[in-house]
Backbone as CSV, one residue per row, in Angstrom:
resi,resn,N_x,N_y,N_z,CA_x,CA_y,CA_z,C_x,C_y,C_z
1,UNK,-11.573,-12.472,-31.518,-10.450,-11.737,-30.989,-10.808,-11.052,-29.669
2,UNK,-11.713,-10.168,-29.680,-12.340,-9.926,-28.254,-12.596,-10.860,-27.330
3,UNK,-13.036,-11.853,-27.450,-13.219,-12.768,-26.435,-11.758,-13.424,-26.043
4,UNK,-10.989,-13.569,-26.953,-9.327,-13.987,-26.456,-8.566,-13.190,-25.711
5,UNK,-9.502,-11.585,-25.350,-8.590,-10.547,-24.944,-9.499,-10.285,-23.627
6,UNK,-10.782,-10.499,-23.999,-11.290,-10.998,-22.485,-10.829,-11.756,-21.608
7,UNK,-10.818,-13.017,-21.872,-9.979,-14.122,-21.257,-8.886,-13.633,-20.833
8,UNK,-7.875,-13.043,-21.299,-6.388,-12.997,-21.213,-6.372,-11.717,-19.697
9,UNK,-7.980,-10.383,-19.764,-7.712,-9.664,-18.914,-8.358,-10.583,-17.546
10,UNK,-9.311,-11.170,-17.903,-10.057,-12.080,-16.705,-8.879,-12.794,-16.017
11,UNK,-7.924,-13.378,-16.839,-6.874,-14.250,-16.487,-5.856,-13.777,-15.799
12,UNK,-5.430,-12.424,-15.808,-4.296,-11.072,-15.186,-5.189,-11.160,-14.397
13,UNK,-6.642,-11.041,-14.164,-7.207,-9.897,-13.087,-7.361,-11.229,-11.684
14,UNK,-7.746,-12.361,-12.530,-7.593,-13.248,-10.848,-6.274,-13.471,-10.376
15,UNK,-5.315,-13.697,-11.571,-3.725,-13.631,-10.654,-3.314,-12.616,-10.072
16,UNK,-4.012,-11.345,-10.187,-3.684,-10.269,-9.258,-4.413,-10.617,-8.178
17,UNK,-5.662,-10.775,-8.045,-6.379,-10.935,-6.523,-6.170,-12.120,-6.166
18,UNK,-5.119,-13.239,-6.583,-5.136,-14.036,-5.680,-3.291,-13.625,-5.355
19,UNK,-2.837,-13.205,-6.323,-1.082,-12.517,-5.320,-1.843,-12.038,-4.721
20,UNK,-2.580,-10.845,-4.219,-2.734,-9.904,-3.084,-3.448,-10.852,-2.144
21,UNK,-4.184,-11.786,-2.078,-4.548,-12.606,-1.396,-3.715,-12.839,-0.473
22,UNK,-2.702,-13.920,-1.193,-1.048,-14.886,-0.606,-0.127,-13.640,-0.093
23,UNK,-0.077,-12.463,-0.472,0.423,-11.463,0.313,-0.305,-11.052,1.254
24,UNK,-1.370,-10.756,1.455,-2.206,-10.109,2.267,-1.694,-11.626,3.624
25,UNK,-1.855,-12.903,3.548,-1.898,-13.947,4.188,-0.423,-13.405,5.033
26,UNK,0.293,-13.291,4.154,2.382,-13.253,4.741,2.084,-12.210,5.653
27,UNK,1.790,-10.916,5.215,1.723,-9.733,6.080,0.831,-10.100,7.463
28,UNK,0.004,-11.169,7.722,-0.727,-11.413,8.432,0.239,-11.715,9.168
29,UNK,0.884,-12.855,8.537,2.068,-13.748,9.562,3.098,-12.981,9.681
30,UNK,3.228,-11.663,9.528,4.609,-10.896,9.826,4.101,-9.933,11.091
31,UNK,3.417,-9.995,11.536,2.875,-9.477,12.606,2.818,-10.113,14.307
32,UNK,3.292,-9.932,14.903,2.890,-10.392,16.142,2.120,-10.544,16.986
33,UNK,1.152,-9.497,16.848,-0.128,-9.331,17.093,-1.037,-10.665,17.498
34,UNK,-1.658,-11.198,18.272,-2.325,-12.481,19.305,-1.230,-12.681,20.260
35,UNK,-1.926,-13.885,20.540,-1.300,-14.400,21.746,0.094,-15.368,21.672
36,UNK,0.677,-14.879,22.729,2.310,-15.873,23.072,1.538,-16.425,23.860
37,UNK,2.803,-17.527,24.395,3.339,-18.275,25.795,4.840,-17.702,26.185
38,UNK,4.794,-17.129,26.832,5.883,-17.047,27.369,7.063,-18.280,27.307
39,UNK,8.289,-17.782,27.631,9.369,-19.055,27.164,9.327,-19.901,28.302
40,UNK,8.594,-19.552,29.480,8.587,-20.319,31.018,7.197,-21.306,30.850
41,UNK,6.201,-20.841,29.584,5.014,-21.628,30.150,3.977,-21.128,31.104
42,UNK,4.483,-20.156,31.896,3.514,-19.767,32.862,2.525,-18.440,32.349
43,UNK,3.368,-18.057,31.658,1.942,-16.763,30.994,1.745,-16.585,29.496
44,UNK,0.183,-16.063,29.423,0.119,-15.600,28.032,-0.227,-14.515,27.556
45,UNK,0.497,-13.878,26.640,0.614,-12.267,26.459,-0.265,-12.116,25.191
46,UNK,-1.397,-11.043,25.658,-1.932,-10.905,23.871,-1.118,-9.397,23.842
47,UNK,-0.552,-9.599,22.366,-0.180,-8.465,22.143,-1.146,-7.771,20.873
48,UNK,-1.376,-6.604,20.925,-2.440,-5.882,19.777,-2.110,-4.270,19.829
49,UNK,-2.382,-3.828,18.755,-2.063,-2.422,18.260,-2.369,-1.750,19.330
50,UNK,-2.228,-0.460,19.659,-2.343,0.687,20.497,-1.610,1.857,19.723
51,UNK,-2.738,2.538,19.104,-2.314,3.732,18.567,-1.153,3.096,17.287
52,UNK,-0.611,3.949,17.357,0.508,3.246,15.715,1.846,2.455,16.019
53,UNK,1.174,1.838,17.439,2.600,1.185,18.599,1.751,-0.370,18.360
54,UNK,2.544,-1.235,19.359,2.400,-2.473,19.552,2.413,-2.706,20.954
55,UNK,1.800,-3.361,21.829,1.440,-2.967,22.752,1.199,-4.707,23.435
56,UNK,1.551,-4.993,24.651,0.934,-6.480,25.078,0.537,-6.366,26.498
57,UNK,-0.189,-7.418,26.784,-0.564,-7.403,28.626,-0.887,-8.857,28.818
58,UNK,-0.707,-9.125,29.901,-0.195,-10.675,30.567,-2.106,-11.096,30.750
59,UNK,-2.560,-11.839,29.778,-4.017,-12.314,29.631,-4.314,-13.843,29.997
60,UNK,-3.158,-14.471,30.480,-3.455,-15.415,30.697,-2.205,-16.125,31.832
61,UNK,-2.873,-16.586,33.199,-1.899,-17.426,33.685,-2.313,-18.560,34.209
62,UNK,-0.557,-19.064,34.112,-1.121,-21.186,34.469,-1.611,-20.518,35.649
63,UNK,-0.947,-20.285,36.700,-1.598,-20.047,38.052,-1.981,-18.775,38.389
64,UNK,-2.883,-18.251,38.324,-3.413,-16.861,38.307,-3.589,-16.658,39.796
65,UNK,-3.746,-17.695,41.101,-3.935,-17.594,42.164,-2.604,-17.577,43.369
66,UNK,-2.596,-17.184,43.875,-1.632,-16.927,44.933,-2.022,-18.179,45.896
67,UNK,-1.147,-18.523,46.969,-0.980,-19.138,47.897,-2.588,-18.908,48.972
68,UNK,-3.377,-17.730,49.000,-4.056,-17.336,50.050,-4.850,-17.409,49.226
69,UNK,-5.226,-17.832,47.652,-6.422,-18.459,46.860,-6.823,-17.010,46.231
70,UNK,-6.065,-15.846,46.194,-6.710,-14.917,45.782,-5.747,-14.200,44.415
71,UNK,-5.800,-13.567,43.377,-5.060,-13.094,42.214,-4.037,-12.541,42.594
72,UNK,-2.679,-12.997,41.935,-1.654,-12.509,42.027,-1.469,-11.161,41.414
73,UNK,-0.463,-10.688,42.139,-0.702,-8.863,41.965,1.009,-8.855,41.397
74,UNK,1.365,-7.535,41.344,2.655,-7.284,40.816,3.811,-6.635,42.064
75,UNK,4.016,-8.083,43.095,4.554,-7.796,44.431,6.278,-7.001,44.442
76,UNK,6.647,-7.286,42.975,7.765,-7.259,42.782,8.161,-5.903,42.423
77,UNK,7.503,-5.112,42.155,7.232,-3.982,41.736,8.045,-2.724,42.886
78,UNK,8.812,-2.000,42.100,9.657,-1.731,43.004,8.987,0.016,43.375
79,UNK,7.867,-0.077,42.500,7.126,1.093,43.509,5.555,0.772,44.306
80,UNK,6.072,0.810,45.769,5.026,-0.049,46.364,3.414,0.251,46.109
81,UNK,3.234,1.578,45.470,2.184,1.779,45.470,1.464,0.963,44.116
82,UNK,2.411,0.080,43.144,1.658,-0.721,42.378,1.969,-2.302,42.402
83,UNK,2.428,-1.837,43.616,2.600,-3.856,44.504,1.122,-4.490,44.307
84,UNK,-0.331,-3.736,44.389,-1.276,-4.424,44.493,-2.050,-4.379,43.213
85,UNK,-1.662,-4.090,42.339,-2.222,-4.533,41.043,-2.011,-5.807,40.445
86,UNK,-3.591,-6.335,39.872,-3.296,-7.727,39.412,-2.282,-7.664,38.395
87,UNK,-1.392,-9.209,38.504,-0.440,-9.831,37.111,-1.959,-9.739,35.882
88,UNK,-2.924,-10.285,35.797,-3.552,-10.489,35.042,-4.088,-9.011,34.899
89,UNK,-3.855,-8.837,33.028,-4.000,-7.403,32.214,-2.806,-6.585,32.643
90,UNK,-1.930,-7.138,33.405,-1.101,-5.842,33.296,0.061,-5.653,31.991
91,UNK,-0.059,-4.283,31.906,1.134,-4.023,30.258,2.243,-4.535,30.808
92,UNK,3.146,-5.697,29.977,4.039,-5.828,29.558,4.870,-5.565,28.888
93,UNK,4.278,-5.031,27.722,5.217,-4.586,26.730,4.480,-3.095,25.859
94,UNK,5.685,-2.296,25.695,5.289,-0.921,25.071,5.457,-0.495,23.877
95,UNK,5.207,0.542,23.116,5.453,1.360,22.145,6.497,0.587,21.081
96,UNK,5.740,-0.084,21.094,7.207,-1.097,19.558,6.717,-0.756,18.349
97,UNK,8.054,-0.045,17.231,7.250,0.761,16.180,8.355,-0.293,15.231
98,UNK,7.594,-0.261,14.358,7.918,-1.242,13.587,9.335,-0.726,12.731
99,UNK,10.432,-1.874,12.249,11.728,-1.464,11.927,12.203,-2.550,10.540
100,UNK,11.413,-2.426,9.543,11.530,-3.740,8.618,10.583,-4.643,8.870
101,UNK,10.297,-5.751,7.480,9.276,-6.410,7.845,10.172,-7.953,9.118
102,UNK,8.844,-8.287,10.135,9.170,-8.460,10.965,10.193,-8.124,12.156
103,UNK,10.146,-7.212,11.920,10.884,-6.075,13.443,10.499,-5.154,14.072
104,UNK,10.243,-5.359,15.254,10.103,-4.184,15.937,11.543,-3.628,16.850
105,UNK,11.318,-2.401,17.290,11.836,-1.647,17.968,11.460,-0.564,18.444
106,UNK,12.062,-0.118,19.759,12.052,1.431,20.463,10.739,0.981,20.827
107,UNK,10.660,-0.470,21.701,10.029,-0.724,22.700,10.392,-0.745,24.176
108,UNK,9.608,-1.218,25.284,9.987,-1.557,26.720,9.268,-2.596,26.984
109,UNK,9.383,-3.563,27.942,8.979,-4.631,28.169,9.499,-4.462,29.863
110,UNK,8.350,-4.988,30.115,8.169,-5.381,31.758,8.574,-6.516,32.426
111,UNK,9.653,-6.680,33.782,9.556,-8.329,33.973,8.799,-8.177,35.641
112,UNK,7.728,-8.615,35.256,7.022,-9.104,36.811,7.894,-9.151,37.926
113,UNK,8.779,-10.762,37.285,9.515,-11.227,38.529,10.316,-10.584,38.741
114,UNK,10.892,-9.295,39.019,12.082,-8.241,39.361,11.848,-7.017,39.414
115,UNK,10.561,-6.995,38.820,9.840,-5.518,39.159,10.646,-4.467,38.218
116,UNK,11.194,-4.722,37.179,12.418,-3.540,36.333,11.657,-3.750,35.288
117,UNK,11.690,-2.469,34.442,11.289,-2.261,32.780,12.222,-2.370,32.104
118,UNK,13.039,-2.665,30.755,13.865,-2.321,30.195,13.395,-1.522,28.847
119,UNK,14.270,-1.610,28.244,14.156,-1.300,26.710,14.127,-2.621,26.211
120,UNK,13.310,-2.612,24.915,12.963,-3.914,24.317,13.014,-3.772,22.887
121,UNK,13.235,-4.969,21.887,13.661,-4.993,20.893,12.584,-6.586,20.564
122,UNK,12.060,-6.600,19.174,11.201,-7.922,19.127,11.712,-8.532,17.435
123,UNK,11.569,-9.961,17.338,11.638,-10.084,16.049,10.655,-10.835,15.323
124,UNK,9.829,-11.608,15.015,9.182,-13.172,13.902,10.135,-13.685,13.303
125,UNK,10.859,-15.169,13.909,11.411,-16.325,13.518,11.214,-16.981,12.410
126,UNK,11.866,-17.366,11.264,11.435,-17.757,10.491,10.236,-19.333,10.812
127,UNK,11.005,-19.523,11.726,9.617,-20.759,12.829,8.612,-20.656,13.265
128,UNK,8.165,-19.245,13.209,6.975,-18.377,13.889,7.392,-18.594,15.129
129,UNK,8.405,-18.507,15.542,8.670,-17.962,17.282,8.623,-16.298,17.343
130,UNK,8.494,-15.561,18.520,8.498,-14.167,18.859,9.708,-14.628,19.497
131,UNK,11.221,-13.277,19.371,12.167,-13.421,19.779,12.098,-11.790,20.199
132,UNK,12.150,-11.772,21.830,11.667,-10.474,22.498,13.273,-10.359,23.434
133,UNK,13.919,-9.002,22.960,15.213,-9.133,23.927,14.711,-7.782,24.740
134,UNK,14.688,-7.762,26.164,15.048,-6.410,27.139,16.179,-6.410,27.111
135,UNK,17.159,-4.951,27.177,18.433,-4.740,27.596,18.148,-3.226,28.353
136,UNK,19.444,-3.137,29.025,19.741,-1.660,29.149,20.745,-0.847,28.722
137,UNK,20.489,-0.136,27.966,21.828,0.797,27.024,21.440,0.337,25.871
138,UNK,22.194,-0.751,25.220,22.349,-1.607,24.043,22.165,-2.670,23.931
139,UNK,21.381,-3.174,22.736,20.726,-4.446,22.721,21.622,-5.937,23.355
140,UNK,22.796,-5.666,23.052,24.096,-6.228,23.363,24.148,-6.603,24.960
141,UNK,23.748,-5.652,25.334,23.956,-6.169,27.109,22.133,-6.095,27.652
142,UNK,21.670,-7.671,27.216,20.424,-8.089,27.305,20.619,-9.465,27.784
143,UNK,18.892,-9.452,27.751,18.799,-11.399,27.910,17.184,-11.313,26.913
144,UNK,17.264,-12.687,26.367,16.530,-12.944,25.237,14.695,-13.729,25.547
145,UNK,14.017,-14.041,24.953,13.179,-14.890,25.684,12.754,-15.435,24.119
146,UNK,12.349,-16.346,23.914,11.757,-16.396,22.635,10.212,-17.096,23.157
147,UNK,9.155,-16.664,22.283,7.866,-17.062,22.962,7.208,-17.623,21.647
148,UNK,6.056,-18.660,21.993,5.661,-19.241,21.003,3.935,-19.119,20.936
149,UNK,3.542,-19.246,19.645,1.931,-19.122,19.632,1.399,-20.744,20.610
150,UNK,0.438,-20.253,21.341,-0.532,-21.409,22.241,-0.559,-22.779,21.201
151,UNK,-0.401,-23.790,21.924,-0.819,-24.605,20.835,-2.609,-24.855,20.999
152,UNK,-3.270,-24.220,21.692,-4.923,-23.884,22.563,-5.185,-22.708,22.639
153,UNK,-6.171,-22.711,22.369,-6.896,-21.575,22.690,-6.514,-21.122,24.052
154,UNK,-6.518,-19.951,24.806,-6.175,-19.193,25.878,-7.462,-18.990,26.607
155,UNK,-8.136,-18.924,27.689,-8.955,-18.224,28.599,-8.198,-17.351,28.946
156,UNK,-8.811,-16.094,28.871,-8.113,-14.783,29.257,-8.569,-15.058,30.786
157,UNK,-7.784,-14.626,31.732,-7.918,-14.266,33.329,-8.292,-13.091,33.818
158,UNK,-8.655,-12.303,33.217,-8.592,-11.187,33.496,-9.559,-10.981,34.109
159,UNK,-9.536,-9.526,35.329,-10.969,-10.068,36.543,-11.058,-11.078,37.353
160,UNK,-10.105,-11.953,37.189,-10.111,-13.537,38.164,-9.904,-13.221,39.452
């Protein structure tokens, strides 16, 4: 009888550590956290914790070089004094606190090419796409980007 009641707790105790396993795995994938591609192809964003926020910076580009062979900076930038900071490592995206599993919100997100921040809103696709909207005011009057994990490994640029 003891040994049938052994068995039976041995038998509960691995189906518990392997659910927390297969959960522990989901919660992995409900996170956004590594690297995108941007929806253009041209950059890749690692995004990773910062403080109890979510946080990303532009770690990878197809063309990291400018026309004059030297790192592209953030020309677009509508305060000139950070016209000369490299694209590569710069924050993209801010303070996204999490809003349900797979949601963030009461973020900002950066667009290079226009030099404007907005407010930002993020989701995980049931496809594993990142679906990242900037708006201003309300999510409603936005534009969307959806970004996908590398199908490669990334070389970060950073310092290039």
């Amino acid at each position: 009888m003891q040994a049938f009641a052994f068995k039976r707790h041995m038998k509960i105790l691995l189906t518990a550590i392997g659910l927390s396993s297969v959960s522990g795995m989901a919660m992995a994938q409900t996170s956004p956290a590594g690297w995108w591609m941007d929806q253009t192809g041209k950059a890749g964003i690692l995004i990773s914790p910062c403080g109890g926020d979510l946080c990303g910076k532009i770690e990878w580009l197809k063309v990291p070089l400018d026309a004059a062979g030297k790192p592209k900076t953030d020309i677009h930038n509508k305060n000139a004094a950070l016209q000369n900071r490299p694209l590569c490592g710069l924050p993209i995206l801010g303070r996204f606190v999490p809003e349900g599993e797979g949601h963030w919100k009461e973020g900002w997100i950066y667009d290079p090419e226009n030099g404007k921040t907005y407010k930002s809103i993020m989701h995980l696709a049931s496809d594993g796409t990142l679906h990242v909207r900037g708006y201003v005011g309300i999510p409603l009057l936005g534009r969307s980007e959806v970004w996908t994990r590398p199908a490669a490994p990334l070389t970060p640029c950073t310092g290039s």
